[in-house]
Phi, psi and omega in degrees: 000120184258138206243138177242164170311098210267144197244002175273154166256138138289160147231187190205111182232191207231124162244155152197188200249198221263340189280339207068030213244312182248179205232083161266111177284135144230186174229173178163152179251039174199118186268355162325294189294311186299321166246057121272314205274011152295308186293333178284313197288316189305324237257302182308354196024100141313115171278073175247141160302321146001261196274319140332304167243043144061072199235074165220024175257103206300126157257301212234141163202166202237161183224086162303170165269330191258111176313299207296312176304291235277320159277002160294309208249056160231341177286315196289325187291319195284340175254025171248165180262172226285320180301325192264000154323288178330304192306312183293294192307289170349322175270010155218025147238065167330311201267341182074022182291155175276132192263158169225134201220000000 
């Protein structure tokens, strides 16, 4: 993988519904837009994993310069299990509150 000077920022965040019981991991490079247009797909009933489980409340996000880092580690977040999620959120979200970004 050849890396070029990167002059953008990405993230890799965590969604979840009001209940807290599932979890989305995605990336994007504007994290503003993207959950607004999560919250549109619920409001919107979408046929999203979304929107389906009413998934647009933010716990966590990580924010990088290299697109290619941010899907490696939103493919590695996605393939862990819901605990050791937890765990990642937590650490910079104790309470597990819904973030505003």
């Amino acid at each position: 993988m050849h890396l070029q000077e990167g002059f953008h920022t990405y993230f890799i965040y965590i969604l979840t519904n009001k209940s807290k019981s599932v979890f989305y991991v995605g990336v994007a490079n504007n994290l503003k837009k993207r959950l607004i247009k999560h919250k549109e797909n619920v409001l919107l009933n979408h046929k999203t994993f979304a929107s389906k489980y009413n998934v647009e409340f933010l716990l966590y996000y990580e924010k990088f310069t290299w697109i290619q880092e941010a899907i490696a580690r939103e493919k590695e977040i996605k393939g862990w299990r819901r605990e050791k999620k937890i765990d990642l959120i937590k650490t910079i979200n104790p309470e597990l509150k819904f973030l505003e970004y």
